[in-house]
N, CA, C and O atoms as a DFTB+ gen file, in Angstrom:
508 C
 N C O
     1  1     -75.196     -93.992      62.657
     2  2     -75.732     -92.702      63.068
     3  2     -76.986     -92.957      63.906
     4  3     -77.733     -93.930      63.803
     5  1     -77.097     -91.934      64.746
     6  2     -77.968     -92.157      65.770
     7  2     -79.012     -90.974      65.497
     8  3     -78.501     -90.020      64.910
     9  1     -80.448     -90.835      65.820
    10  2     -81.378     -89.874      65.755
    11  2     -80.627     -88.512      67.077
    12  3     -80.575     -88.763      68.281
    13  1     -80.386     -87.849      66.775
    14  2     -79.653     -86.674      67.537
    15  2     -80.629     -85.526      67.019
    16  3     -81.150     -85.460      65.906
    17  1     -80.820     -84.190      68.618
    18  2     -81.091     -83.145      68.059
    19  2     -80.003     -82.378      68.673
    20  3     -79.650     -82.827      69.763
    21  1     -79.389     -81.353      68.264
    22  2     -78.571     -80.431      68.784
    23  2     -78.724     -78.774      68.613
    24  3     -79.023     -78.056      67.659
    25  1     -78.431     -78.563      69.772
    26  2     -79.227     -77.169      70.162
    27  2     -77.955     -76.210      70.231
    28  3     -76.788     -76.357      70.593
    29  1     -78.737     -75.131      69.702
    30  2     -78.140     -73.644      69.284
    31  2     -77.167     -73.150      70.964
    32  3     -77.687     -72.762      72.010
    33  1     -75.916     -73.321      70.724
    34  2     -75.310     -72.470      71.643
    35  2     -74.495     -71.336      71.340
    36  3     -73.347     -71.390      70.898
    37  1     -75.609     -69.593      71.783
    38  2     -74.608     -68.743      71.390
    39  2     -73.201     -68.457      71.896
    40  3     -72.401     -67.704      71.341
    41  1     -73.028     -69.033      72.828
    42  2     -71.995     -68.824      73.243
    43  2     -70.553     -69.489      72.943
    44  3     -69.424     -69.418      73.430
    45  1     -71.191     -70.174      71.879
    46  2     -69.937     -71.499      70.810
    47  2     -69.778     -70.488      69.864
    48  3     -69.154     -70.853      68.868
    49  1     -70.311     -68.844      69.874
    50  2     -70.036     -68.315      68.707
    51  2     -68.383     -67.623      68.297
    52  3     -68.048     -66.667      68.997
    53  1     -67.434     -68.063      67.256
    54  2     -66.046     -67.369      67.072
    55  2     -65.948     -66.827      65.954
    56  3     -66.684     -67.020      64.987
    57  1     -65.030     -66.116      66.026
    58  2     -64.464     -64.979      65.072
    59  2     -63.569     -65.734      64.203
    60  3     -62.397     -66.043      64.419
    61  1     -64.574     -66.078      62.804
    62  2     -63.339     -66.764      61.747
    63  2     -62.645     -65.786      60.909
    64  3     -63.178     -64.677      60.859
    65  1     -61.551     -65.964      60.228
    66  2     -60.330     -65.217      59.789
    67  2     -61.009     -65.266      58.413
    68  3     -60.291     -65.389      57.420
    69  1     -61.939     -65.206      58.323
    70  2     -62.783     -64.801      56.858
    71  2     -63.443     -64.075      56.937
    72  3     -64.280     -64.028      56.036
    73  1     -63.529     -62.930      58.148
    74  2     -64.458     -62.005      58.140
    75  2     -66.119     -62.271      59.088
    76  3     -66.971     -61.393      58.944
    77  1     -66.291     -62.917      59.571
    78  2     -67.470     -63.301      60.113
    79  2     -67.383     -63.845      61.432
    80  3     -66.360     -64.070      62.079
    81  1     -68.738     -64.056      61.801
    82  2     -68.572     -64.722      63.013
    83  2     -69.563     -66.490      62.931
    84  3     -70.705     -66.605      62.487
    85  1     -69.088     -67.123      63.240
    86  2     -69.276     -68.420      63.328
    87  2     -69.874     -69.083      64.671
    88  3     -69.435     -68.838      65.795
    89  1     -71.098     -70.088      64.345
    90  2     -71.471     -71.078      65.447
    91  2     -72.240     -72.420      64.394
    92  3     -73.200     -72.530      63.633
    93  1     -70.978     -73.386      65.002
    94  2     -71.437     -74.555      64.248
    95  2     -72.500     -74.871      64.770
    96  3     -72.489     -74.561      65.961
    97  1     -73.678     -75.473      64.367
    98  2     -75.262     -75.966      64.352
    99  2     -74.594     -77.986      64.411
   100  3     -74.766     -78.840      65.281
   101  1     -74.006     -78.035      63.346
   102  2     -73.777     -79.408      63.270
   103  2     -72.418     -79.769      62.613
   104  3     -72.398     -79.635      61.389
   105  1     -71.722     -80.034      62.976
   106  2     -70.151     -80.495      61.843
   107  2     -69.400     -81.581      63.015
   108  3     -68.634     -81.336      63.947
   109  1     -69.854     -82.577      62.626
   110  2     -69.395     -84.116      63.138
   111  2     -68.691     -85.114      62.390
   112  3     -68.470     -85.230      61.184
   113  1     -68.357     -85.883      63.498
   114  2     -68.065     -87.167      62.494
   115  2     -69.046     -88.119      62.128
   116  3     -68.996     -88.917      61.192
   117  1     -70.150     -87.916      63.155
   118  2     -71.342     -88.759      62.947
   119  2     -72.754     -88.563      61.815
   120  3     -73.845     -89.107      61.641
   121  1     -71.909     -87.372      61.176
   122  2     -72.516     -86.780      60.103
   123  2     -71.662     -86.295      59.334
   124  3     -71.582     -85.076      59.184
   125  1     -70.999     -87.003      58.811
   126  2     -70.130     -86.248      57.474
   127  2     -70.253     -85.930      56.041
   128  3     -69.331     -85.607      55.291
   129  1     -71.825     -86.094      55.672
   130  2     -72.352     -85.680      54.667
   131  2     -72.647     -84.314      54.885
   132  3     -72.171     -83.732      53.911
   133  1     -73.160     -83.513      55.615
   134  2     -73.574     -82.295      55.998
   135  2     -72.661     -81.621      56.603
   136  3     -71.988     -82.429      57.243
   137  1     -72.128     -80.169      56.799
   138  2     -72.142     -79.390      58.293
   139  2     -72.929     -78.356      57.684
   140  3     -73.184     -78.119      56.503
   141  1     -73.364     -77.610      59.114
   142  2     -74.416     -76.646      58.863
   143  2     -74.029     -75.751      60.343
   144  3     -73.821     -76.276      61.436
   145  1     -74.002     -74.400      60.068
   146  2     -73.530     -73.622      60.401
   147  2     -73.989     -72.212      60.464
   148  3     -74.323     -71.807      59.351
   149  1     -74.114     -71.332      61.421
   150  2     -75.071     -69.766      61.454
   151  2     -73.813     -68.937      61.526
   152  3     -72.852     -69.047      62.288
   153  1     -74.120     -67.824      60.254
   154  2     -72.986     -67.190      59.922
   155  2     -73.818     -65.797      60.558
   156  3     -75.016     -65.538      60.666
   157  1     -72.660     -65.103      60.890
   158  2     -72.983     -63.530      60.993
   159  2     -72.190     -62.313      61.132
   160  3     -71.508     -62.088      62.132
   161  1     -72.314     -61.209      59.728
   162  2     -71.543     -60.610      59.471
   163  2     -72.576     -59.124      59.944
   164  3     -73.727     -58.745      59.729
   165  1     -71.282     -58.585      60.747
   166  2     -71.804     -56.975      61.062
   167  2     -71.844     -55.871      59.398
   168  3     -71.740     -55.869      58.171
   169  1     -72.107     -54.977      60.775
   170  2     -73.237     -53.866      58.973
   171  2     -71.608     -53.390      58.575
   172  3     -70.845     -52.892      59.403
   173  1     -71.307     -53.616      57.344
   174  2     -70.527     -52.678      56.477
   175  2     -69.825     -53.654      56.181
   176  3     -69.225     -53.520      55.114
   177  1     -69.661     -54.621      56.733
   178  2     -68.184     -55.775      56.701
   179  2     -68.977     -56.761      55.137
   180  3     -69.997     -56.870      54.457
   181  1     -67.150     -57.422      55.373
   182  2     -67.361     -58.151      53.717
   183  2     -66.430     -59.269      54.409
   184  3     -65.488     -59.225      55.200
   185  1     -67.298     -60.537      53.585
   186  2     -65.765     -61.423      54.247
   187  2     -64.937     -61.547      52.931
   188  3     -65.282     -61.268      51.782
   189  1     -63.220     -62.260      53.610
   190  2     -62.904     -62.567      52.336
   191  2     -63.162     -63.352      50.934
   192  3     -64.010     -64.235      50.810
   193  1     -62.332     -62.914      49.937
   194  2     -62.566     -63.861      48.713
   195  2     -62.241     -64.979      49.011
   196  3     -61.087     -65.072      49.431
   197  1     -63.011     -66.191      48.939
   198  2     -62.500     -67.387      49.141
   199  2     -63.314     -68.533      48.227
   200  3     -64.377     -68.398      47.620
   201  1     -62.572     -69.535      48.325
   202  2     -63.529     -70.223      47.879
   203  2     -63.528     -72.205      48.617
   204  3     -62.574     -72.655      49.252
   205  1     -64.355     -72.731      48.407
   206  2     -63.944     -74.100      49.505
   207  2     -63.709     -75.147      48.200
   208  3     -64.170     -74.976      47.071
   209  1     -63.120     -75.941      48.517
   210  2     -62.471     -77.073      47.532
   211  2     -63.483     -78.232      47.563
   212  3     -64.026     -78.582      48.610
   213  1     -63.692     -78.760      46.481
   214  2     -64.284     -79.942      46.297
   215  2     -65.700     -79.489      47.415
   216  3     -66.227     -80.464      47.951
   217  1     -66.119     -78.525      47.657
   218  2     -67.546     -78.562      48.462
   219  2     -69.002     -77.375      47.928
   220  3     -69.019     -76.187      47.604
   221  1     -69.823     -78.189      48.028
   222  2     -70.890     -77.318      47.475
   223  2     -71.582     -76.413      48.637
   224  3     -71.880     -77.094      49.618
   225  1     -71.887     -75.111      48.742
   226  2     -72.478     -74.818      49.662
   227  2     -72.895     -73.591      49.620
   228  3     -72.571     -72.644      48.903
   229  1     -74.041     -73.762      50.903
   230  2     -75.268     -72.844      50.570
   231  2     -75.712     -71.806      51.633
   232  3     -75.805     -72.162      52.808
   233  1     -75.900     -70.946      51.380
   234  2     -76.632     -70.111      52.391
   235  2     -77.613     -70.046      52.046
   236  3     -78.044     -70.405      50.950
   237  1     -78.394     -69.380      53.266
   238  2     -79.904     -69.481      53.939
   239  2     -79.824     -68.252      54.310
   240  3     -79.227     -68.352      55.382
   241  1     -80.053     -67.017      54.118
   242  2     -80.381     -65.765      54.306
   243  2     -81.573     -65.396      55.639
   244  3     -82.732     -65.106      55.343
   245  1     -81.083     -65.457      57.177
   246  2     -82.094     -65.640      58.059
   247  2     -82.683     -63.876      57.950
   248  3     -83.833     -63.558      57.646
   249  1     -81.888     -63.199      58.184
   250  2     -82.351     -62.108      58.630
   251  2     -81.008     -60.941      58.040
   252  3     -79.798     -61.156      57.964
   253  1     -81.671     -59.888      57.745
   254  2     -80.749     -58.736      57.682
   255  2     -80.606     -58.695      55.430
   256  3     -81.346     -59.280      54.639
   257  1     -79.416     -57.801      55.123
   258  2     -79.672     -57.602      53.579
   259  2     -78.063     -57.396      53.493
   260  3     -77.323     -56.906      54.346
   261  1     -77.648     -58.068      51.840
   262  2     -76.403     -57.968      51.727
   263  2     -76.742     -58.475      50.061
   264  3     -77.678     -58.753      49.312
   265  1     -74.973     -58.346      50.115
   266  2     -74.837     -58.770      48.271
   267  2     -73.734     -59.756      48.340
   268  3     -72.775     -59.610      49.097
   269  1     -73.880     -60.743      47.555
   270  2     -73.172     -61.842      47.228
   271  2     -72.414     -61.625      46.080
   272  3     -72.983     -61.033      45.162
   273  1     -70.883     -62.085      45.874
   274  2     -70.116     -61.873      44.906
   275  2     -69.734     -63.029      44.380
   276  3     -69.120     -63.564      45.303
   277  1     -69.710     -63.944      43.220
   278  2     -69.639     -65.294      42.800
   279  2     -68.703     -65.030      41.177
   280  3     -68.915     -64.243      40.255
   281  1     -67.473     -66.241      41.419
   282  2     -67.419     -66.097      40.178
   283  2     -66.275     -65.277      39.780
   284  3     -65.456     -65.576      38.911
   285  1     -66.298     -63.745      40.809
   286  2     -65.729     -62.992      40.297
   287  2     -65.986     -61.743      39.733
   288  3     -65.357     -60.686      39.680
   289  1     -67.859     -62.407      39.029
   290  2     -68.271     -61.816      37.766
   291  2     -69.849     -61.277      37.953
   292  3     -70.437     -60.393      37.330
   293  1     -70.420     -62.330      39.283
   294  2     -72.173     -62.209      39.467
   295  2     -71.903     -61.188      40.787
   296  3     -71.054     -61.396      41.654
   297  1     -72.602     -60.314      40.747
   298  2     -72.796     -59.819      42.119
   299  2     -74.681     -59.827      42.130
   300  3     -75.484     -59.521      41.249
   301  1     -74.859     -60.284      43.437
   302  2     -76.541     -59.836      43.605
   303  2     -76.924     -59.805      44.848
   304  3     -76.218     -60.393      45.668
   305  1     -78.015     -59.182      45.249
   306  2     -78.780     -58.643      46.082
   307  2     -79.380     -59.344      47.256
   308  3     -80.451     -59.755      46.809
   309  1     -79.301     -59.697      48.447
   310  2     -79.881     -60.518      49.000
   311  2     -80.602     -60.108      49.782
   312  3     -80.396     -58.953      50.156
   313  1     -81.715     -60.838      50.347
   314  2     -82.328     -60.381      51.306
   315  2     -83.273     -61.664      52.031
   316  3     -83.348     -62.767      51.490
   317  1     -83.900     -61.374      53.193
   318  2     -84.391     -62.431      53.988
   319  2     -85.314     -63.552      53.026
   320  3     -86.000     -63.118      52.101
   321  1     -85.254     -65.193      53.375
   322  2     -85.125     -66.305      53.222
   323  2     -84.530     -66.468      51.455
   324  3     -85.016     -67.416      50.837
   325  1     -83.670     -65.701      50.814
   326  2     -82.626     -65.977      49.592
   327  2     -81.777     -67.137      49.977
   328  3     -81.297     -67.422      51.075
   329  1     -81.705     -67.689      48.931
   330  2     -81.235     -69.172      49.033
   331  2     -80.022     -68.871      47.811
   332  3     -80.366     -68.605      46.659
   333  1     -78.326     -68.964      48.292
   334  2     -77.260     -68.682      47.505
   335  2     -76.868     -70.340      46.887
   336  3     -77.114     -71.180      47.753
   337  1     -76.453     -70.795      45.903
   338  2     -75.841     -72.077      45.832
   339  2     -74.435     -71.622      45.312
   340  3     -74.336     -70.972      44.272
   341  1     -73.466     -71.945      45.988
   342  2     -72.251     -71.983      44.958
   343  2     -71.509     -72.826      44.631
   344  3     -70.976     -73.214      45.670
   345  1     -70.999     -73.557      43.521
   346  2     -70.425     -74.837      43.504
   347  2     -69.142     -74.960      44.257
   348  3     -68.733     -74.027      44.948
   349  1     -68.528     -76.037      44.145
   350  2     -67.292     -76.334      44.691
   351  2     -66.441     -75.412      44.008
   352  3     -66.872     -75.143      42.887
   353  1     -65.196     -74.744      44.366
   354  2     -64.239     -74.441      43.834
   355  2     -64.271     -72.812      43.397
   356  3     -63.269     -72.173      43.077
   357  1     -65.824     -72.215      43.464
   358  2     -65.986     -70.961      43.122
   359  2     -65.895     -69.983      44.389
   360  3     -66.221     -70.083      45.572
   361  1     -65.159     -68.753      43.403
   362  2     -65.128     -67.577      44.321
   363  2     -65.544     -67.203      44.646
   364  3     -66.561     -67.204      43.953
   365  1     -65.801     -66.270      45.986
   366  2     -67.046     -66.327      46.539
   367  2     -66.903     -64.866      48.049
   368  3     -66.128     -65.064      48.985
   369  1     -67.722     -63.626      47.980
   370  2     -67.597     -63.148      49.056
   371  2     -69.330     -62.624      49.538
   372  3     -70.350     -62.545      48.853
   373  1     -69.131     -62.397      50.698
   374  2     -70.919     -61.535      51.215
   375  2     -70.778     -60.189      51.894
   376  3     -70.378     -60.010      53.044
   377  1     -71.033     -59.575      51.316
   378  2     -71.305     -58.129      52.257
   379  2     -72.103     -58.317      52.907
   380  3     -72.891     -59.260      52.838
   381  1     -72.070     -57.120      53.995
   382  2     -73.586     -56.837      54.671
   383  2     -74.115     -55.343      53.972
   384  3     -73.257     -54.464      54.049
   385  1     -74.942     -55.082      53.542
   386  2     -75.158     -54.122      52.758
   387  2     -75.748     -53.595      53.713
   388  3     -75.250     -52.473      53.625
   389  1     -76.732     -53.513      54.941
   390  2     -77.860     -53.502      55.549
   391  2     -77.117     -52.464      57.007
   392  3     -75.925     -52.198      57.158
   393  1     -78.026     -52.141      57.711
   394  2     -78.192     -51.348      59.339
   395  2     -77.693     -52.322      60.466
   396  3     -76.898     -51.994      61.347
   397  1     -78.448     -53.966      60.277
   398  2     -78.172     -54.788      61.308
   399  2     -77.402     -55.983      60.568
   400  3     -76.923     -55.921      59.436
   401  1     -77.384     -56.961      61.339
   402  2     -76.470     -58.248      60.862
   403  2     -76.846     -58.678      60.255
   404  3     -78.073     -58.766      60.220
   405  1     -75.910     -59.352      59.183
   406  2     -76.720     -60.261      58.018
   407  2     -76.069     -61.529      58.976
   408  3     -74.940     -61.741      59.419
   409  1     -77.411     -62.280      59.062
   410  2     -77.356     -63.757      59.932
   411  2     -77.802     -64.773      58.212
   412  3     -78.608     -64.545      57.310
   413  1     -76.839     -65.833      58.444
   414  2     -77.496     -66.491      57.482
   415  2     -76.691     -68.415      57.315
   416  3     -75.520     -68.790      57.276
   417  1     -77.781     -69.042      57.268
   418  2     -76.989     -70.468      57.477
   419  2     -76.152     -70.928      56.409
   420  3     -76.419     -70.546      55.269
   421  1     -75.272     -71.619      56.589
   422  2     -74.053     -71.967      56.123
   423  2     -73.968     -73.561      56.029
   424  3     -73.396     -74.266      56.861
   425  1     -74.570     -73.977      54.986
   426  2     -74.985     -75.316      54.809
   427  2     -73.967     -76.234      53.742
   428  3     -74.124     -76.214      52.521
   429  1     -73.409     -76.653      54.105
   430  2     -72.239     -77.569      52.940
   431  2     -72.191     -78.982      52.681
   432  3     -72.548     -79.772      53.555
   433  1     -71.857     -79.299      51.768
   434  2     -71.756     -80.939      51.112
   435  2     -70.626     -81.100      50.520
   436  3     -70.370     -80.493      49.480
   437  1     -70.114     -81.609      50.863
   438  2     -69.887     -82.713      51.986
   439  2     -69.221     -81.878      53.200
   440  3     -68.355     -81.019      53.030
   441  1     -69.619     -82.163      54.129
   442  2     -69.195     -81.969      55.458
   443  2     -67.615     -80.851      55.232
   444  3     -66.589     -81.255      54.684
   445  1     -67.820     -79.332      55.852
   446  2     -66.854     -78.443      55.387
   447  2     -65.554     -78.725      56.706
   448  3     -65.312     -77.970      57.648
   449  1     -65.004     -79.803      56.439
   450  2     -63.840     -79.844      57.571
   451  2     -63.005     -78.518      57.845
   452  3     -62.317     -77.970      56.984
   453  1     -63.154     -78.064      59.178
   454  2     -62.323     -77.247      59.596
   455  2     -60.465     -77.989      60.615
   456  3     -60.178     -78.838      61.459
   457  1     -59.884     -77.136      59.920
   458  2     -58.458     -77.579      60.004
   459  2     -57.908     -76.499      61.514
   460  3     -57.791     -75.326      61.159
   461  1     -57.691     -76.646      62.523
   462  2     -56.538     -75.610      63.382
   463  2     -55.325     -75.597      62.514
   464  3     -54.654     -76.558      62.139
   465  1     -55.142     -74.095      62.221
   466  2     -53.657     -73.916      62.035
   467  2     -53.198     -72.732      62.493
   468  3     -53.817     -71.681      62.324
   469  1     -52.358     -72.797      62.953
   470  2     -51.615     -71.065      63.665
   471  2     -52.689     -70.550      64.280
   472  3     -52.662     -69.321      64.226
   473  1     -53.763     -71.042      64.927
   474  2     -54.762     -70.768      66.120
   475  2     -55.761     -70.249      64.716
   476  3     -56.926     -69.982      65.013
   477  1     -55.507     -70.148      63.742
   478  2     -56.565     -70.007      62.683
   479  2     -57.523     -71.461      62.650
   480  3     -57.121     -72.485      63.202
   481  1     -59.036     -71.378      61.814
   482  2     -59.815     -72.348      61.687
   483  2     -59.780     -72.188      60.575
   484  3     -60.021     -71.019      60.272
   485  1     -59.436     -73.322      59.143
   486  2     -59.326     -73.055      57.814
   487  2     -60.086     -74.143      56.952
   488  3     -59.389     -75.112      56.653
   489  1     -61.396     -74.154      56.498
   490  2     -61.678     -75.031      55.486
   491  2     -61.808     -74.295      54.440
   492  3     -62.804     -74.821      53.944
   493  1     -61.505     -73.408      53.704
   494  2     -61.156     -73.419      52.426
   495  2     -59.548     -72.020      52.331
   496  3     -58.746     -71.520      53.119
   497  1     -59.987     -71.922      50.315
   498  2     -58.971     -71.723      50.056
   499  2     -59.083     -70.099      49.507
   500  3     -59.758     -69.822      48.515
   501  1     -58.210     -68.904      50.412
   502  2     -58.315     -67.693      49.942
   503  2     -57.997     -66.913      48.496
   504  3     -56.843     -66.485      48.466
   505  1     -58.576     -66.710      47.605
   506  2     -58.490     -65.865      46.091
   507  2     -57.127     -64.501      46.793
   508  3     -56.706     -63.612      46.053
């Protein structure tokens, strides 16, 4: 691995089939301990139930207010710099509860491989 900085392009931003909109920050091969990722869901929207396999991961609450659903069983309240952890394997959705976008980073361990399939982008698994 090499010292790399890599810069925010909005225009790498897509529409994942989980409800959100997506721009990878970092998801390499030259880093496969990490990807890290800026999520952003418009006002009213929810993404789906899902959950990612074998990966731990976290949001970073940049801006905007929503509620997190975990479990199945936790629902709670979020709001700017809230820090979510959810383990591997748990269920998992985000509203936007809020007026404007809930923007919020999308930080995973180990590295959240995204798969092409049927023009879909798929690293995890839908409830």
């Amino acid at each position: 691995m090499q010292p790399t900085i890599k810069r925010l392009d909005k225009s790498a931003e897509y529409y994942f089939q989980e409800g959100c909109y997506i721009t990878e920050l970092s998801n390499s091969e030259d880093d496969q301990n990490v990807s890290i990722a800026r999520a952003r869901v418009e006002p009213g929207e929810s993404t789906q139930l899902h959950k990612l396999i074998d990966t731990v991961e976290r949001y970073v609450i940049l801006d905007g207010k929503g509620e997190v659903e975990l479990d199945n069983r936790i629902r709670k309240q979020l709001n700017k710099h809230d820090v979510v952890i959810i383990p591997p394997n748990c269920p998992q959705k985000i509203t936007n509860t809020g007026s404007q976008d809930l923007i919020f980073l999308v930080i995973c361990t180990p590295q959240a491989i995204t798969i092409q399939r049927d023009s879909h982008r798929l690293c995890c698994r839908y409830v």
